[in-house]
Z-matrix of the N, CA and C atoms (Angstrom, degrees):
N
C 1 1.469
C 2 1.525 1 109.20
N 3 1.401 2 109.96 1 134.09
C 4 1.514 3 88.36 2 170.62
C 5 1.554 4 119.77 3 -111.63
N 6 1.659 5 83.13 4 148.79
C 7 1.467 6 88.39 5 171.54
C 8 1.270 7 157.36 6 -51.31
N 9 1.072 8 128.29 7 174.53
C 10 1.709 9 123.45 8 -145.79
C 11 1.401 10 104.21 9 -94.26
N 12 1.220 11 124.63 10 144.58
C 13 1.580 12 106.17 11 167.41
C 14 1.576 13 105.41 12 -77.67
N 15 1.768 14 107.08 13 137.72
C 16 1.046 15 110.48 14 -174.33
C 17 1.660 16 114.68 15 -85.84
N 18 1.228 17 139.50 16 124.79
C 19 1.399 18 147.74 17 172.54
C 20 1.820 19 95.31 18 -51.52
N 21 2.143 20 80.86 19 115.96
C 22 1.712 21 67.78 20 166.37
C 23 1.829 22 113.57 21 -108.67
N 24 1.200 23 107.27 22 -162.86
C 25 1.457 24 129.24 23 -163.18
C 26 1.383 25 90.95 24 -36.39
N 27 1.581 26 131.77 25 -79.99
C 28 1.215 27 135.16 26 -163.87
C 29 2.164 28 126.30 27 -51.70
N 30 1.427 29 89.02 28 -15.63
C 31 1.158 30 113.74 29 -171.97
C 32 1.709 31 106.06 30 -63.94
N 33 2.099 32 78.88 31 -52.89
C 34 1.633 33 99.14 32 -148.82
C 35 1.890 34 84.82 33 -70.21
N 36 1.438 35 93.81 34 -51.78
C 37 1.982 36 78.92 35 170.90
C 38 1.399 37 136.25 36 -35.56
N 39 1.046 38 103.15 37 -47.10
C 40 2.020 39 112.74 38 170.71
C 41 1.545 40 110.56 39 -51.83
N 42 1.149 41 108.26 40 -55.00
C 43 1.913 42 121.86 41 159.80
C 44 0.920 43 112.32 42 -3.04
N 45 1.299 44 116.61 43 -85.72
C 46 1.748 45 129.27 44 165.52
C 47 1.394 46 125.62 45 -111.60
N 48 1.304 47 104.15 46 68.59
C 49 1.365 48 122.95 47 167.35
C 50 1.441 49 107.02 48 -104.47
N 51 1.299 50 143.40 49 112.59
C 52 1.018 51 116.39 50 160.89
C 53 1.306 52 121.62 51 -84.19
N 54 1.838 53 125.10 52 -164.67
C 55 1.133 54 139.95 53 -150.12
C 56 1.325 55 117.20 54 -79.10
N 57 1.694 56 112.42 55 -14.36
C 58 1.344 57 130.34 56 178.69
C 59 1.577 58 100.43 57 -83.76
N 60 1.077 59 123.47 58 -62.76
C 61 1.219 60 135.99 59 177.55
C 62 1.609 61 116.51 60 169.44
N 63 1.327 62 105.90 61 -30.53
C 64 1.573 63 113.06 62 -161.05
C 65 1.398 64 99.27 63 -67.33
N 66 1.402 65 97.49 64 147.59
C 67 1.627 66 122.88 65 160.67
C 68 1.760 67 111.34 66 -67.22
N 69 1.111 68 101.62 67 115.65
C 70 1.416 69 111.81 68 176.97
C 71 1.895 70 126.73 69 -125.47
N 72 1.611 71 136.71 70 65.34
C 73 1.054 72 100.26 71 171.54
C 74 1.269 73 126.85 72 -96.56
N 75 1.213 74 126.19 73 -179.98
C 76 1.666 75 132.21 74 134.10
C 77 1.609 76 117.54 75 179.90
N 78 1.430 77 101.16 76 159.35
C 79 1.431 78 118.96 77 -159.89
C 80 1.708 79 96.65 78 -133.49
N 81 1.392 80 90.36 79 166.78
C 82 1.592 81 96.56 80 -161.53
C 83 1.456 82 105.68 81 -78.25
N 84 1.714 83 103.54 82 156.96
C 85 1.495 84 118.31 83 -171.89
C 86 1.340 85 116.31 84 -111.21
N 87 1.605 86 105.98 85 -23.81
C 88 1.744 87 122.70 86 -172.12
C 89 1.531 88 102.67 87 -91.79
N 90 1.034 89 132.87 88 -179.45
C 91 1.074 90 124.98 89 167.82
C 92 1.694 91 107.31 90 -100.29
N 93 1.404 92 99.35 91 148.20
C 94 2.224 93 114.74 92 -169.31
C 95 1.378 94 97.76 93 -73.01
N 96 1.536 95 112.12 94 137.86
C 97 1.375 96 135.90 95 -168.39
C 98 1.305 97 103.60 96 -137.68
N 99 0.985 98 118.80 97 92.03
C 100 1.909 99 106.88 98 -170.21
C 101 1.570 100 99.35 99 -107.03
N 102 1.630 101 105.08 100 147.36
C 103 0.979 102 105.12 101 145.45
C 104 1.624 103 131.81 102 -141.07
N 105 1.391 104 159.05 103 -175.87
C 106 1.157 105 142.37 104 -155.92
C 107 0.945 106 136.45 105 -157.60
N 108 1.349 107 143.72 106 85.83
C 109 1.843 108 141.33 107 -147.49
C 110 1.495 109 94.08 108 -110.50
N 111 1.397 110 93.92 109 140.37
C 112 1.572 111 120.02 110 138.54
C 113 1.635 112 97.29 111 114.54
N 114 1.086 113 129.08 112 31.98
C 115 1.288 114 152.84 113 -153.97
C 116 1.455 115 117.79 114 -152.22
N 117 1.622 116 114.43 115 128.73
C 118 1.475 117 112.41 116 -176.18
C 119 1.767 118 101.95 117 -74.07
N 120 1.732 119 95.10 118 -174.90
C 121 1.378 120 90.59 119 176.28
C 122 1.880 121 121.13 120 -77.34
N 123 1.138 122 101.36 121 -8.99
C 124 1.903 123 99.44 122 177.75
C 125 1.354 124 94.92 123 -75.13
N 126 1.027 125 136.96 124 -32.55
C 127 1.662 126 139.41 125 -161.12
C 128 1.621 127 91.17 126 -75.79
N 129 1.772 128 97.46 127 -75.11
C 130 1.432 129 93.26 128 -173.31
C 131 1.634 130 131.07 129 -44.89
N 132 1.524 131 113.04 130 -12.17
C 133 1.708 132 119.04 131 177.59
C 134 1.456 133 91.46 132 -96.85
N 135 0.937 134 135.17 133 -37.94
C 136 1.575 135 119.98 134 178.40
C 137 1.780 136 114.74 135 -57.52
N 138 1.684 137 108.63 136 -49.86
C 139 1.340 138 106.22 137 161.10
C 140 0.941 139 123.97 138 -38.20
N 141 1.499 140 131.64 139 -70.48
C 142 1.436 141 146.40 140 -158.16
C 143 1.712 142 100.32 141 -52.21
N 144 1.403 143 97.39 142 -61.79
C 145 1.353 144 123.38 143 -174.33
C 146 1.931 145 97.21 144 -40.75
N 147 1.380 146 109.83 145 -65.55
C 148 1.228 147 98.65 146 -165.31
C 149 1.964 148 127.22 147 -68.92
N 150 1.928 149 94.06 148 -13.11
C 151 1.607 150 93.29 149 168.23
C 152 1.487 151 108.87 150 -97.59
N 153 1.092 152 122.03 151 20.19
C 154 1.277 153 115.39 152 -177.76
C 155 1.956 154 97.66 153 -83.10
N 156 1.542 155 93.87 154 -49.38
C 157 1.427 156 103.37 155 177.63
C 158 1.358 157 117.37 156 -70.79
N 159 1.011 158 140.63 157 -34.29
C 160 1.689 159 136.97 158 159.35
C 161 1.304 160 101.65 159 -38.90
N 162 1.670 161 129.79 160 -62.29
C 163 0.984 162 140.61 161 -168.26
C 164 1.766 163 124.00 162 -46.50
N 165 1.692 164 79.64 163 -62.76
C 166 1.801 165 95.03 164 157.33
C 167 1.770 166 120.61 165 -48.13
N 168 0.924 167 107.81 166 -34.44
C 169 1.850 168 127.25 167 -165.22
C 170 1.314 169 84.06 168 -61.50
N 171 1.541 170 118.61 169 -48.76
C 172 1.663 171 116.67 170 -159.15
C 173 0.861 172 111.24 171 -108.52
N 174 1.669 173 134.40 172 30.60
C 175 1.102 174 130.84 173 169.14
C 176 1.523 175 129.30 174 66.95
N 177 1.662 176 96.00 175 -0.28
C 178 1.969 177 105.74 176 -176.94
C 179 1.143 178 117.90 177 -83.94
N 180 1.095 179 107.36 178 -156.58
C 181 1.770 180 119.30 179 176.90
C 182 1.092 181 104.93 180 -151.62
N 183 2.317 182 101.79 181 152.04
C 184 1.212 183 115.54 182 172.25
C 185 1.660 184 103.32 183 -126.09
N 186 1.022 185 106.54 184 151.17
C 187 1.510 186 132.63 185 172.19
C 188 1.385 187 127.01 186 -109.10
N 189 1.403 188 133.23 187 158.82
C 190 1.118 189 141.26 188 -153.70
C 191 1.598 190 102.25 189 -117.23
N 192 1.121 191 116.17 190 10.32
C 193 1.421 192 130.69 191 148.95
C 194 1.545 193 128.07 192 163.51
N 195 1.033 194 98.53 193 152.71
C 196 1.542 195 98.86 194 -173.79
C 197 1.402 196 121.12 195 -99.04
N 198 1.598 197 126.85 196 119.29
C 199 1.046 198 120.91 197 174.91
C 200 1.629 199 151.04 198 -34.12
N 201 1.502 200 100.86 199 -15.17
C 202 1.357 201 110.12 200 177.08
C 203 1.475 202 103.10 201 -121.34
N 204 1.003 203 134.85 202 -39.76
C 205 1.258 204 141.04 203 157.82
C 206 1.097 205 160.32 204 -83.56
N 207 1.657 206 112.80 205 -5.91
C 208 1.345 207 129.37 206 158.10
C 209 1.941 208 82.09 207 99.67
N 210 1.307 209 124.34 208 -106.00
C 211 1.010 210 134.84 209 146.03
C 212 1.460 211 117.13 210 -93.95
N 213 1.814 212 102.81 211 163.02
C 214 0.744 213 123.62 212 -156.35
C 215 2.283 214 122.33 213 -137.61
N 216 1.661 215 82.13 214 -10.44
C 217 1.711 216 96.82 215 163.50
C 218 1.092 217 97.42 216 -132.20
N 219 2.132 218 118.73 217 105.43
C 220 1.252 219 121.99 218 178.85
C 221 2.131 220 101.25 219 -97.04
N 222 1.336 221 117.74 220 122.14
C 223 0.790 222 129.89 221 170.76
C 224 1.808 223 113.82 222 -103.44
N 225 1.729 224 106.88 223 118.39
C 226 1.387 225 121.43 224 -177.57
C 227 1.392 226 110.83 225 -104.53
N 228 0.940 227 132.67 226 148.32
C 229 1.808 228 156.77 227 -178.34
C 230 1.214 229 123.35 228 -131.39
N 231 1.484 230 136.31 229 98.48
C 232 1.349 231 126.52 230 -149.66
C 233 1.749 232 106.73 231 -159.23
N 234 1.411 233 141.27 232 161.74
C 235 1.199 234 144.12 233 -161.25
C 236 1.683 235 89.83 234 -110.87
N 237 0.935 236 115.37 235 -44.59
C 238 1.678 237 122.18 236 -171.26
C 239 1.867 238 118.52 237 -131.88
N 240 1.493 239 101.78 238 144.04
C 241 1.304 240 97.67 239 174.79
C 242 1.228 241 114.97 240 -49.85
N 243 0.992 242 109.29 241 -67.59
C 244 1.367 243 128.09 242 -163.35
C 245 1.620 244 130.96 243 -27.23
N 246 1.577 245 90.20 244 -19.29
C 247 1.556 246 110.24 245 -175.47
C 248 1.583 247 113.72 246 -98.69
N 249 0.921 248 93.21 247 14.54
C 250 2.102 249 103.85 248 161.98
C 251 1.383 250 76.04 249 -100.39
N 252 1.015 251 158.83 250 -59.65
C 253 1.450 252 136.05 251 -135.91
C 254 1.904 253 101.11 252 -62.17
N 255 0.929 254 111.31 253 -57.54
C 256 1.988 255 126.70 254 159.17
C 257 1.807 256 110.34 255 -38.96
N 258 1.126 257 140.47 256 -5.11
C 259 0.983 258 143.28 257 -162.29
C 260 1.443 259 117.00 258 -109.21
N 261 1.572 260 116.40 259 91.04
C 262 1.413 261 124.17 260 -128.98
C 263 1.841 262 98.73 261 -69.78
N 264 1.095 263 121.77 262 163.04
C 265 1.844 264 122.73 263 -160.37
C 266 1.786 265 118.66 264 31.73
N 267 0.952 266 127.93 265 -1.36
C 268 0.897 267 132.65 266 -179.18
C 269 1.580 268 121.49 267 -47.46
N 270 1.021 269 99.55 268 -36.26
C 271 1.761 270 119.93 269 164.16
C 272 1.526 271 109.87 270 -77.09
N 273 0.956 272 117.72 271 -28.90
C 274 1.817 273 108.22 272 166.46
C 275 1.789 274 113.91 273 -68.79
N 276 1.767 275 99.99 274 -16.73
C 277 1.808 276 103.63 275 -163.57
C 278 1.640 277 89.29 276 -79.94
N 279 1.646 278 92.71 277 -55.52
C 280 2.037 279 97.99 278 -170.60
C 281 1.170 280 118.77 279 -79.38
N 282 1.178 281 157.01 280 128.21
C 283 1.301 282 158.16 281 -138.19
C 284 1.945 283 78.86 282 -95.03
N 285 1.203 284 124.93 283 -177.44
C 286 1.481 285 142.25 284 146.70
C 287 1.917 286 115.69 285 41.79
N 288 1.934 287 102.42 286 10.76
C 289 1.233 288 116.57 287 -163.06
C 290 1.683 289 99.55 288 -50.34
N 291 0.930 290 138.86 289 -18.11
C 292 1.656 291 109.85 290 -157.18
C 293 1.546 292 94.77 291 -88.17
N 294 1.659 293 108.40 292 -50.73
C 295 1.613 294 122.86 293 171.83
C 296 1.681 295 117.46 294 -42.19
N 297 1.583 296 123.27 295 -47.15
C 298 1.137 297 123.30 296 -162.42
C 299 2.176 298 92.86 297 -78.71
N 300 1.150 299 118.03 298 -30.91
C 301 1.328 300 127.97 299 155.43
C 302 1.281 301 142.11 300 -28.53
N 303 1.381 302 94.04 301 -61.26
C 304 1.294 303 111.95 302 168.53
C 305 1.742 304 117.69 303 -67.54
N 306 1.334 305 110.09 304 -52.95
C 307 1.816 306 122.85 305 175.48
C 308 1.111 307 92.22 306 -61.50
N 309 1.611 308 157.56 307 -39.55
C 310 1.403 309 115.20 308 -158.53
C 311 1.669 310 103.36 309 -98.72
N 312 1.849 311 107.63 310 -28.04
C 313 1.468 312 100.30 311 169.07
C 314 1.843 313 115.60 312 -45.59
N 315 1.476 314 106.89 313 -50.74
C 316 1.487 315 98.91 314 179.98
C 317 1.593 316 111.52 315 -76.88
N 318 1.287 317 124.45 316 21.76
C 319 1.394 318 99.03 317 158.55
C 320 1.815 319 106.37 318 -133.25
N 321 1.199 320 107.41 319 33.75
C 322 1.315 321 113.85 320 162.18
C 323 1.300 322 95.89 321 62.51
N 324 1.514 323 150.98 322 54.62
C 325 0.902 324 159.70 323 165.74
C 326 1.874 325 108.85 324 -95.12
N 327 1.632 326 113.33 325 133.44
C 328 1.416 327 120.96 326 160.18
C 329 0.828 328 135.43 327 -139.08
N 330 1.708 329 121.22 328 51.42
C 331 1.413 330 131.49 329 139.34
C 332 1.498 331 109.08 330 -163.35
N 333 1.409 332 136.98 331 175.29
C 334 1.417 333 117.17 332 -149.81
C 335 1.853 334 84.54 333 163.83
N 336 1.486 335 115.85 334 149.25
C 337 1.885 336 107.75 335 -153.37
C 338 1.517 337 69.80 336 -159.38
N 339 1.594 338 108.33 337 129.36
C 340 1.197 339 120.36 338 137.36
C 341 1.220 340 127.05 339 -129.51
N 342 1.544 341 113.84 340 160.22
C 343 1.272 342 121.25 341 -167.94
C 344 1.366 343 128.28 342 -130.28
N 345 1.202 344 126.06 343 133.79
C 346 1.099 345 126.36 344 -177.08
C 347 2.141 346 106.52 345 -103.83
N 348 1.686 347 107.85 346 166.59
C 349 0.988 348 100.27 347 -170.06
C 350 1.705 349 110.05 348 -164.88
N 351 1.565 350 103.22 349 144.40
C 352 1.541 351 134.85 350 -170.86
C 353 2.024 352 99.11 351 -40.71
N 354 1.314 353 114.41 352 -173.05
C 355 0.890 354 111.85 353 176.64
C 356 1.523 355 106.37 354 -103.72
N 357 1.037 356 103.04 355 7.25
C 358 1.794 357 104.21 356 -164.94
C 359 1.851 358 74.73 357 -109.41
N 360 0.962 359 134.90 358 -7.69
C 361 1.443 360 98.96 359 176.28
C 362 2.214 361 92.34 360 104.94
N 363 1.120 362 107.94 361 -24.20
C 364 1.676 363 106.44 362 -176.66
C 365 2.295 364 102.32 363 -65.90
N 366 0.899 365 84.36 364 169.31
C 367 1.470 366 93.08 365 -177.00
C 368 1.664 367 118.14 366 -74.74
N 369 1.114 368 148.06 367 99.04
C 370 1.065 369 131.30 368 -174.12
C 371 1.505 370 133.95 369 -82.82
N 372 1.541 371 103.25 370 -24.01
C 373 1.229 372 107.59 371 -155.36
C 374 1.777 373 94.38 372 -168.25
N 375 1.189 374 117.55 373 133.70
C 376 1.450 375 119.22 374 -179.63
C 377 1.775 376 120.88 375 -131.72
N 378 1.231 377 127.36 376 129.40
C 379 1.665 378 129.66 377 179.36
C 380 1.197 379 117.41 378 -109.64
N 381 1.525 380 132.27 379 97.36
C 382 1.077 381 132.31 380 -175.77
C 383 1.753 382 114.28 381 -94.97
N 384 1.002 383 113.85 382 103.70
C 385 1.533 384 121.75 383 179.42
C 386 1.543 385 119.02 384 -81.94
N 387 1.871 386 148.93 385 99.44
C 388 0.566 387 158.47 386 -144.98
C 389 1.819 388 115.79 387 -124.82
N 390 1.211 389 126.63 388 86.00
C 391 1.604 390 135.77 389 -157.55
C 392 1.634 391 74.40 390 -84.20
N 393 1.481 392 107.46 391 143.63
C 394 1.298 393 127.83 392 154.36
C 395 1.430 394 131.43 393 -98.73
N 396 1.226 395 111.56 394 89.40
C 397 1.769 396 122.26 395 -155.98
C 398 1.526 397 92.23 396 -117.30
N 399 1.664 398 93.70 397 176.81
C 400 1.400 399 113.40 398 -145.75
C 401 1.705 400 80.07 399 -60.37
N 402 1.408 401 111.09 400 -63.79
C 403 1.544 402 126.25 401 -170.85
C 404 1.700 403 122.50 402 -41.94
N 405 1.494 404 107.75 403 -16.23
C 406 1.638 405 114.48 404 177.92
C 407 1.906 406 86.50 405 -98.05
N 408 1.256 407 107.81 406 -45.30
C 409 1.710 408 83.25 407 -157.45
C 410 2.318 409 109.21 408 -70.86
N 411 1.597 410 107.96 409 6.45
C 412 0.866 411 99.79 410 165.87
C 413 1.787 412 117.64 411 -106.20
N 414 0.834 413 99.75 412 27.76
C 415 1.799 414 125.48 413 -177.40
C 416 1.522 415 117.31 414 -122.34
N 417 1.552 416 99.82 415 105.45
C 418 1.741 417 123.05 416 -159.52
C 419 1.887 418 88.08 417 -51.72
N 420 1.460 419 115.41 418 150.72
C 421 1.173 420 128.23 419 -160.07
C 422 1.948 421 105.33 420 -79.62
N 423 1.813 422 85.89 421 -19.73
C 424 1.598 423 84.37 422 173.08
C 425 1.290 424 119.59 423 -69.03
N 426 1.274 425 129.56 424 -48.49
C 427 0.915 426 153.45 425 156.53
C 428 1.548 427 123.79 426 -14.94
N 429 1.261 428 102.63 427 -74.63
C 430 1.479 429 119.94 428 154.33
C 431 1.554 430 116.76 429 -21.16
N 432 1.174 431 108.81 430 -88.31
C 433 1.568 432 157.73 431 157.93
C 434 1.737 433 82.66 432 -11.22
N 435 1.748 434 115.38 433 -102.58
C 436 1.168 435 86.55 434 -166.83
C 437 1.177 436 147.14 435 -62.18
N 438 1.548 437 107.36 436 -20.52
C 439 1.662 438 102.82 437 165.26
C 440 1.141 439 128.42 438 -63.03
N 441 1.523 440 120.23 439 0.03
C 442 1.517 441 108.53 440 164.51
C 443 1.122 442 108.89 441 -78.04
N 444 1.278 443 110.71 442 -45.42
C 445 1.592 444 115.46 443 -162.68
C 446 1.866 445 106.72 444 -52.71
N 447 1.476 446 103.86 445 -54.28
C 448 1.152 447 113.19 446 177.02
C 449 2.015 448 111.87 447 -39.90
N 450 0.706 449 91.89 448 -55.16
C 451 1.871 450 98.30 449 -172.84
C 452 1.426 451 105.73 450 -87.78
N 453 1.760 452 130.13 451 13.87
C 454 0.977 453 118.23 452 177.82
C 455 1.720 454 97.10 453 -128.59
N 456 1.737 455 106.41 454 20.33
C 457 1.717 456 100.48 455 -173.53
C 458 1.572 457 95.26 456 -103.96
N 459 1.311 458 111.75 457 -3.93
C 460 1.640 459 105.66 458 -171.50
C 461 1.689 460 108.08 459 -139.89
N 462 1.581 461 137.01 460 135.48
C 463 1.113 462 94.74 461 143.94
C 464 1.734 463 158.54 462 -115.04
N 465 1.423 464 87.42 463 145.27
C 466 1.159 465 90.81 464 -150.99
C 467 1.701 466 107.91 465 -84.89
N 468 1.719 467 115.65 466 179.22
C 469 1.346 468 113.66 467 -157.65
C 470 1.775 469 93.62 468 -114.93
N 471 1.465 470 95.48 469 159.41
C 472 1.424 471 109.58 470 -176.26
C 473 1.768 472 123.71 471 -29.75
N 474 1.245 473 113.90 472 -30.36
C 475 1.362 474 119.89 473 -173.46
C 476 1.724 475 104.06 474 -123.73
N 477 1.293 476 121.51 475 9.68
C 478 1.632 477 99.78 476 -175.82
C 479 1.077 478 114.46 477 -58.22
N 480 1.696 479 152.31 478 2.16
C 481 1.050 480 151.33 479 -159.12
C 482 1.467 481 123.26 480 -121.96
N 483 1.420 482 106.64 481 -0.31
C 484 1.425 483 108.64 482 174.18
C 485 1.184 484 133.26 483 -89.97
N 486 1.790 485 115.49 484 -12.76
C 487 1.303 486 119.93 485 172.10
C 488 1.780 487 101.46 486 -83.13
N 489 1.673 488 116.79 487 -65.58
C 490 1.084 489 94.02 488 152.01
C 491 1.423 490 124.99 489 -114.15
N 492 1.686 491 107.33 490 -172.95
C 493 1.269 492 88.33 491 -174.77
C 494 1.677 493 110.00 492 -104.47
N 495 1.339 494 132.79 493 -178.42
C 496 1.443 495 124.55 494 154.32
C 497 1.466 496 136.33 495 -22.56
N 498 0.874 497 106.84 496 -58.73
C 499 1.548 498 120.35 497 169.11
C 500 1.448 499 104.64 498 -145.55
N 501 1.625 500 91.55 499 176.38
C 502 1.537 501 125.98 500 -166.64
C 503 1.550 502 108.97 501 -145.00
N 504 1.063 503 111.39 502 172.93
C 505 1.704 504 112.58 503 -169.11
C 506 1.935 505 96.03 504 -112.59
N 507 1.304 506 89.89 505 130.73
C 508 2.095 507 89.96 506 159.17
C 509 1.593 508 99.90 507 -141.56
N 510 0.990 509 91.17 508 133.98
C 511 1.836 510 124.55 509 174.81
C 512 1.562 511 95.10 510 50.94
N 513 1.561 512 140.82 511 51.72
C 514 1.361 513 142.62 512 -175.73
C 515 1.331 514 128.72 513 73.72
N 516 1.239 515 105.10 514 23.46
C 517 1.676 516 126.34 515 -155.63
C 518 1.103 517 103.56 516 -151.21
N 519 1.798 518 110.90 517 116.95
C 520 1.480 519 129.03 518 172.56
C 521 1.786 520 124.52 519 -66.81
N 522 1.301 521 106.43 520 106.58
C 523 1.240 522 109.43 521 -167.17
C 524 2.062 523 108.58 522 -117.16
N 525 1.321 524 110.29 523 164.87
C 526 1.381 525 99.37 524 -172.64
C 527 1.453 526 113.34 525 -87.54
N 528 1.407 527 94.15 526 120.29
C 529 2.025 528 92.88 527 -169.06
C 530 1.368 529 123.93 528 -30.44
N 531 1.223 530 109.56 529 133.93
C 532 1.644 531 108.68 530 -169.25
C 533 1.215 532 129.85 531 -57.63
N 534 2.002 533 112.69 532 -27.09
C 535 1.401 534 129.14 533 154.89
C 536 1.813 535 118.74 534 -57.80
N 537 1.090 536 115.72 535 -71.20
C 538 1.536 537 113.11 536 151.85
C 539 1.162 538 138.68 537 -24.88
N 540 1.361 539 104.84 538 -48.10
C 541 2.078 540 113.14 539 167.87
C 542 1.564 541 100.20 540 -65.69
N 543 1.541 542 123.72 541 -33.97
C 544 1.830 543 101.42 542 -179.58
C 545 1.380 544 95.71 543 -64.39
N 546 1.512 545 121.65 544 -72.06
C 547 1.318 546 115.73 545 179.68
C 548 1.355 547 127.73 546 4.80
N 549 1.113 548 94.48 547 -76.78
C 550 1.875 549 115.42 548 -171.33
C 551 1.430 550 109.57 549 -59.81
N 552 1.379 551 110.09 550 -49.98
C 553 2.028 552 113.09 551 157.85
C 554 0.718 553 149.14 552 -29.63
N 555 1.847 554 87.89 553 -47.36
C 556 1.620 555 100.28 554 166.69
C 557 1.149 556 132.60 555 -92.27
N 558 1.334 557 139.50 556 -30.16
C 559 1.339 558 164.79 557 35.18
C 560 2.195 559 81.91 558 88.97
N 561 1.252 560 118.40 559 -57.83
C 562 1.560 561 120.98 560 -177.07
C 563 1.713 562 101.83 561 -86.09
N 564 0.916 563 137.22 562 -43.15
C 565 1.428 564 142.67 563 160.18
C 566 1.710 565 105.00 564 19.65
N 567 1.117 566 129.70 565 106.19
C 568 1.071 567 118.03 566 -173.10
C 569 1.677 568 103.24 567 -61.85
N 570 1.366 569 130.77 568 -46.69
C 571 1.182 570 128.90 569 -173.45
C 572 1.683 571 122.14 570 -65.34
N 573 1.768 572 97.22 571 8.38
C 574 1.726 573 106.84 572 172.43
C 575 1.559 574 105.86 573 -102.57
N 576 1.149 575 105.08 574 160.78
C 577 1.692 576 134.41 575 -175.94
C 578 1.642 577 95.04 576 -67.59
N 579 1.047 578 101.07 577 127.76
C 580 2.158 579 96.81 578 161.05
C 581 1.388 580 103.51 579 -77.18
N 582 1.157 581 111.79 580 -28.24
C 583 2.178 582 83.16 581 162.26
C 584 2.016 583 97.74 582 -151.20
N 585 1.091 584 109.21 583 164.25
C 586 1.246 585 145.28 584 153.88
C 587 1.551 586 143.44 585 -83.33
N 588 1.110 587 110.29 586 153.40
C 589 1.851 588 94.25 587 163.87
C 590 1.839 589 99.69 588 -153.23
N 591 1.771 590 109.49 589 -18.06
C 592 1.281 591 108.35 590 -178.59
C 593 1.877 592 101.38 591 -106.47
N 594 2.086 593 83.72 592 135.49
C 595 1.403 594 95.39 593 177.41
C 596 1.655 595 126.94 594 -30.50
N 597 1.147 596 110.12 595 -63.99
C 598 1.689 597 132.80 596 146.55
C 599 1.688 598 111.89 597 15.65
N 600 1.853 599 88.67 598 -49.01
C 601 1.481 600 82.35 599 179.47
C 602 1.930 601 130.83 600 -57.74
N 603 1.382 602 89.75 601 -43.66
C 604 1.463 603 117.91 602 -173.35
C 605 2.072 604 102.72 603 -59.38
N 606 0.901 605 113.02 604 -24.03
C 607 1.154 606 124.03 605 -175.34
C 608 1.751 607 109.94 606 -77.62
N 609 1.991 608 105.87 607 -33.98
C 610 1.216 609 104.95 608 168.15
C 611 1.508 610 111.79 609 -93.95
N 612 1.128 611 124.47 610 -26.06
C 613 1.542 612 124.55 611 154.85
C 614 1.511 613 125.68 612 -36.19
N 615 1.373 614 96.94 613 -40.19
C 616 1.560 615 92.41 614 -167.84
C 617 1.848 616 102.70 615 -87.95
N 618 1.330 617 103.50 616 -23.36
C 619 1.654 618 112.69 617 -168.64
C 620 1.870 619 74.33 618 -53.75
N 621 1.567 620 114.01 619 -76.98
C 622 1.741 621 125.98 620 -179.21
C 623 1.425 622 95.23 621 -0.43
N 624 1.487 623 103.46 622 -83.42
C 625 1.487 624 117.87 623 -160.97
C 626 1.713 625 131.23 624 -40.82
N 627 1.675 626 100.84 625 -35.44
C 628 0.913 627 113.25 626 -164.14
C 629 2.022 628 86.59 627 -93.74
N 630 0.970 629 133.01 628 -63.53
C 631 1.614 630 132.98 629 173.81
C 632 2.274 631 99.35 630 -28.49
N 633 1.222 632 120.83 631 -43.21
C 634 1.036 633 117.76 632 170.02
C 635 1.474 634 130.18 633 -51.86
N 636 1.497 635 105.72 634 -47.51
C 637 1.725 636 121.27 635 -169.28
C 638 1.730 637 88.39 636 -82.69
N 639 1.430 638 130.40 637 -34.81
C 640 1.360 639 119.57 638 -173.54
C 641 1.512 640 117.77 639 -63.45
N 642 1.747 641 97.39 640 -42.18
C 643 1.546 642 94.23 641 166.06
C 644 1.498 643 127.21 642 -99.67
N 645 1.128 644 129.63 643 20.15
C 646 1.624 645 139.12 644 145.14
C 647 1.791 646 106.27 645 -66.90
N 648 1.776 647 102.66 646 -49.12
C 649 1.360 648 100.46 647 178.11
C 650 1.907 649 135.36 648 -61.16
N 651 1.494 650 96.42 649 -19.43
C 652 1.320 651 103.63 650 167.43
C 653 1.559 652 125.02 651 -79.82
């Protein structure tokens, strides 16, 4: 098989750069508790199913509930924005929910992740919002499914996805791009920070990344 191109240093910086400029990571510290509305039950086992394996990818853990929060990765499924607005406390979870609502309905947007977070800067709590448009309902549910999970195990910065993307296809089957899966590996590394704020970091990330692809390559 051949190997992946490995993301280098400058790459992994863009990752979590956000839109301002600043270097921003972090990944979760608690263990992932998901749960998921607006979805039958084949959907909902395909979900589960597909963060279970992100999860595995990174070496973390999920739990069957979280002590302060019941859960803690709320995943939504919906035809229209507008219908989080009906979604009783839900505006106590999202800071600015009616406003952030309104901007993505008017820009034809269908999906959108917020996050909440630890005091150390680790991830605490994650909202994945999922519009059901013409373009998702022709997109196999696996598919779907894991690319949320994927972009909802780290967070990530405005552009990490343009060098590569989330996933990739093997043998007709959506899998998490092979450059991205080091990422995310390393990124869990017990000897990494659950979050960041200096570039610096990405520099020991990528050393991670690249020690990973050397021993996949043997």
């Amino acid at each position: 098989m051949t190997q992946p191109a490995v993301p280098q240093p400058e790459e992994i910086t863009r990752m979590f750069t956000r839109a301002g400029g600043d270097y921003l990571f972090a990944r979760w510290a608690r263990p992932i508790v998901p749960v998921v509305f607006g979805v039958d039950d084949a959907t909902l086992a395909t979900v589960k199913a597909a963060i279970e394996a992100v999860v595995a990818l990174a070496g973390h853990r999920m739990a069957e509930t979280d002590p302060e929060l019941g859960a803690n990765l709320m995943i939504f499924f919906f035809r229209d924005w507008k219908e989080l607005l009906d979604v009783p406390g839900l505006d106590h979870l999202v800071e600015g929910l009616a406003g952030t609502v309104a901007r993505l309905d008017a820009a034809g947007a269908n999906q959108y992740r917020a996050f909440r977070f630890e005091k150390d800067g680790a991830i605490r709590a994650c909202f994945v919002f999922i519009r059901v448009d013409a373009a998702l309902d022709d997109t196999p549910a696996e598919t779907v499914a894991l690319s949320l999970a994927a972009r909802s195990i780290l967070f990530w910065g405005d552009h990490a996805f343009e060098r590569h993307p989330a996933l990739a296809e093997l043998d007709g089957a959506a899998v998490i791009h092979p450059a991205m899966a080091l990422v995310i590996r390393a990124a869990y590394d017990p000897s990494m920070p659950h979050s960041a704020r200096d570039p610096g970091h990405a520099l020991r990330l990528a050393a991670r990344v690249g020690l990973l692809s050397a021993e996949a390559g043997k």
